[in-house]
N, C-alpha and C positions, 0 to 999 in steps of 0.2 A: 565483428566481435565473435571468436567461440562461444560456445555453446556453457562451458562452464563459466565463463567471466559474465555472459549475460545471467545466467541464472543468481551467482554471487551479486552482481548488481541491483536486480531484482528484489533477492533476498534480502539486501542492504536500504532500499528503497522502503520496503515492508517494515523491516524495524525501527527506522526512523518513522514511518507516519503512526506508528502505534506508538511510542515514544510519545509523537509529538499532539496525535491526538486523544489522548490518557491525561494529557496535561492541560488542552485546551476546553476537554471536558470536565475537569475534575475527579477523574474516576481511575479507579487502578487499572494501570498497565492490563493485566491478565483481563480485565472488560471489555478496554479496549482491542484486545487479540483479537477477543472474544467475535464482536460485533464486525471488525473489518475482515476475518476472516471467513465468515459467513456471508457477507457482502459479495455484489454483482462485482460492485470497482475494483475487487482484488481476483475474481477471475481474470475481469481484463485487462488488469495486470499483466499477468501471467501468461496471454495471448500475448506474443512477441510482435508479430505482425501489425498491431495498430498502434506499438510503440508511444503508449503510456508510460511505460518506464524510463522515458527518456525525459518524462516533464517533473520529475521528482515525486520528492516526499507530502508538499503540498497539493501538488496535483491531484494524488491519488486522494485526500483528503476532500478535496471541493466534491469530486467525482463520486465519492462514498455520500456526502452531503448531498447531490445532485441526485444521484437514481438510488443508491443503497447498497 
């Protein structure tokens, strides 16, 4: 995959688990930005190499729940 379709991927990936865990906490969206993007699970994200981004939007979820 380029380089640009991986990061739009990525970045698509990111917006749904903040979607999706905004909702499963109760809390607004912009909380949720808040807290996953200050989180470990969304650098490693963002490392392509261990390809987290390929387990989705829940994934990165459990992952954020799991270390922070």
């Amino acid at each position: 995959m380029n380089s640009d379709k991986l990061d739009f991927t990525i970045d698509l990936i990111l917006s749904m688990a903040i979607k999706d865990f905004a909702w499963q906490e109760g809390i607004p969206e912009e909380e949720a930005r808040d807290k996953l993007m200050s989180s470990t699970a969304v650098s490693l994200l963002y490392d392509t190499e261990n390809k987290i981004w390929t387990e989705g939007s829940d994934a990165l979820i459990r992952l954020y729940r799991e270390i922070g």
